[in-house]
Residue, then its C-alpha position, 0 to 999 in steps of 0.5 A: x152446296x146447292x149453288x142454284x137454292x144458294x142464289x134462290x135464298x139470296x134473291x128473297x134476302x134482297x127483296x126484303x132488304x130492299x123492302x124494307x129500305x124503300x119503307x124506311x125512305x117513305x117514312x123518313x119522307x113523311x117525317x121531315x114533312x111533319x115534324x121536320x129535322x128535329x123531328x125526324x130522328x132514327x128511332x121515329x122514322x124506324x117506328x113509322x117505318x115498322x121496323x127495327x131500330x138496328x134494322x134503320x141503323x144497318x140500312x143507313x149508319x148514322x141519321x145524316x145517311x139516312x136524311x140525305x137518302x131521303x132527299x135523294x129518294x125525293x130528288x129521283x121522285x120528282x124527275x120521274x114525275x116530271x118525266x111523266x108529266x112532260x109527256x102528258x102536256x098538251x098542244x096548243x093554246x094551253x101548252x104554256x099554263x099546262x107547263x107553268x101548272x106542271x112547275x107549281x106541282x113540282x114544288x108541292x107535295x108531302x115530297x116538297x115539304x120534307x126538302x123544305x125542313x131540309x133546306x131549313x136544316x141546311x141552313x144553319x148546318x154547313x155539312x149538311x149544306x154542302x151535300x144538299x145544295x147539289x141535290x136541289x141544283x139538279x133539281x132546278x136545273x132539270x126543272x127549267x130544261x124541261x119548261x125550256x124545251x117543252x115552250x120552245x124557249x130560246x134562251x140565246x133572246x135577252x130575258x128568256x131565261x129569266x123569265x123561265x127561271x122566274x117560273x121556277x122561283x114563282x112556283x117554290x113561293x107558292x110551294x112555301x105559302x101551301x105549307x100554312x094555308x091550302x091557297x089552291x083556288x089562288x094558286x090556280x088564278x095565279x097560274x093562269x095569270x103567270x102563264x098568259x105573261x110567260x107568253x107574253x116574255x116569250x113572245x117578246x123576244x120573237 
């Protein structure tokens, strides 16, 4: 046997296989954004996805597999975002609404959505619950880690922390209400105003 065109033929099977499951995430993703839990059946994500029934199935064996793949592939979604955008936030005078913006971003989006119909879903199915709540606590807690350290935020000073995670808890209510309505000229002012208060708390505990 040719080992080395054994491995070459290998590597394009892998490529493909991966392929085909990050198609597959994408589009799982998009139909929980759309129609929601009930919406996003194998059969349906497979047919956005372009492919097989049996090929879903083979990637992720049951519909739970695959819902949860999916919120794990937006969870890994949103921390490489987050990471992107720590290291654009600019100094000065702007720093804090740029942060505050930066949250707000973080809970909106096609991405955001599909964990929304999750959420729900969870709600009202504890199996589900128990696997989705860790996923969302990473989350939170890589979220208010970076606001933490990208403000300066002393979280020993009463209130410090309450008013970050204020900030976090503000930017999944206006997350929710985008849902129905495009609110972005308020969402911006809104921004604005959190930010010039956020200052305000945290220059509080100085």
């Amino acid at each position: 046997m040719d080992t080395a065109s054994g491995v070459s033929d290998r590597e394009p099977r892998q490529e493909r296989s991966r392929a085909t499951r990050a198609r597959l995430l994408d589009a799982a993703v998009g139909c929980l954004s759309e129609r929601g839990v009930a919406g996003a059946t194998v059969g349906a994500v497979a047919e956005r996805a372009g492919v097989s029934r049996g090929a879903a199935q083979h990637h992720f064996p049951t519909r739970e597999d695959l819902l949860l793949a999916a919120l794990r592939h937006i969870v890994d979604s949103r921390a490489s975002d987050l990471r992107r955008r720590v290291e654009s936030v600019p100094e000065g005078p702007g720093r804090t609404e740029a942060v505050v913006q930066m949250v707000v971003d973080a809970f909106s989006g096609t991405g955001f959505n599909a964990a929304l119909q999750l959420w729900a879903g969870a709600a009202s199915d504890p199996a589900l619950r128990e696997r989705v709540i860790p996923l969302e606590e990473q989350v939170g807690r890589e979220v208010h880690r970076a606001v933490v350290d990208l403000l300066g935020a002393d979280e020993s000073v009463p209130g410090t922390r309450e008013a970050v995670q204020a900030t976090l808890d503000l930017a999944r209510g206006l997350g929710l209400a985008n849902l129905l309505t495009d609110d972005g000229p308020r969402r911006r002012h809104i921004v604005r105003q959190w930010a010039r208060m956020l200052d305000q708390a945290l220059a509080a505990g100085d």
